[in-house]
C-alpha positions as CSV (number, residue, x, y, z in Angstrom):
1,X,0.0,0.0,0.0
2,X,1.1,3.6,-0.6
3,X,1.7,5.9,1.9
4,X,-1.3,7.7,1.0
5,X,-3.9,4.8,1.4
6,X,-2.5,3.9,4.4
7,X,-2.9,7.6,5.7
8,X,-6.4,8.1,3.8
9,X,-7.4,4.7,5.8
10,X,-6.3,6.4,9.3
11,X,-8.0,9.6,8.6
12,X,-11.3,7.5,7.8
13,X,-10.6,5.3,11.0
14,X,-9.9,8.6,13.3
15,X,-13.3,10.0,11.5
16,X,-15.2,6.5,12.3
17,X,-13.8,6.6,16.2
18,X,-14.7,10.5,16.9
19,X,-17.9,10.1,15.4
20,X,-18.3,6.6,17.6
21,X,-17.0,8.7,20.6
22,X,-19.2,11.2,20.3
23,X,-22.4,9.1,20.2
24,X,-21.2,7.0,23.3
25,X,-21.7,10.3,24.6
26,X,-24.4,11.5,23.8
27,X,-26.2,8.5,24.9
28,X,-24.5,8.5,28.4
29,X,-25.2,12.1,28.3
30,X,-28.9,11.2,27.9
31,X,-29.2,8.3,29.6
32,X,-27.6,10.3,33.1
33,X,-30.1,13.1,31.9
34,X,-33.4,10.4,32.1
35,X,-32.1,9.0,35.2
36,X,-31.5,11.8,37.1
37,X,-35.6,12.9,36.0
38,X,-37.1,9.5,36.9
39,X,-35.2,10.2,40.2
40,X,-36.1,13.4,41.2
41,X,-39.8,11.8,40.2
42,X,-39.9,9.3,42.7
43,X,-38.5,11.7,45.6
């Protein structure tokens, strides 16, 4: 492989894990969010 696939491949892989890193977020984000409601509900 040429130097540029290889460093078009990490750029793509870098994309795909920020991207993957984000939405991991978001969800604990959200899911810490819902919990902290259903909670303060029950109190």
């Amino acid at each position: 492989m040429a130097k540029d696939e290889i460093k078009k491949l990490l750029d793509n892989s870098k994309r795909v894990l920020q991207q993957d890193y984000d939405h991991f977020e978001k969800t604990i984000k959200d899911d810490l969010a819902t919990f902290k409601k259903k909670t303060l509900d029950k109190i």
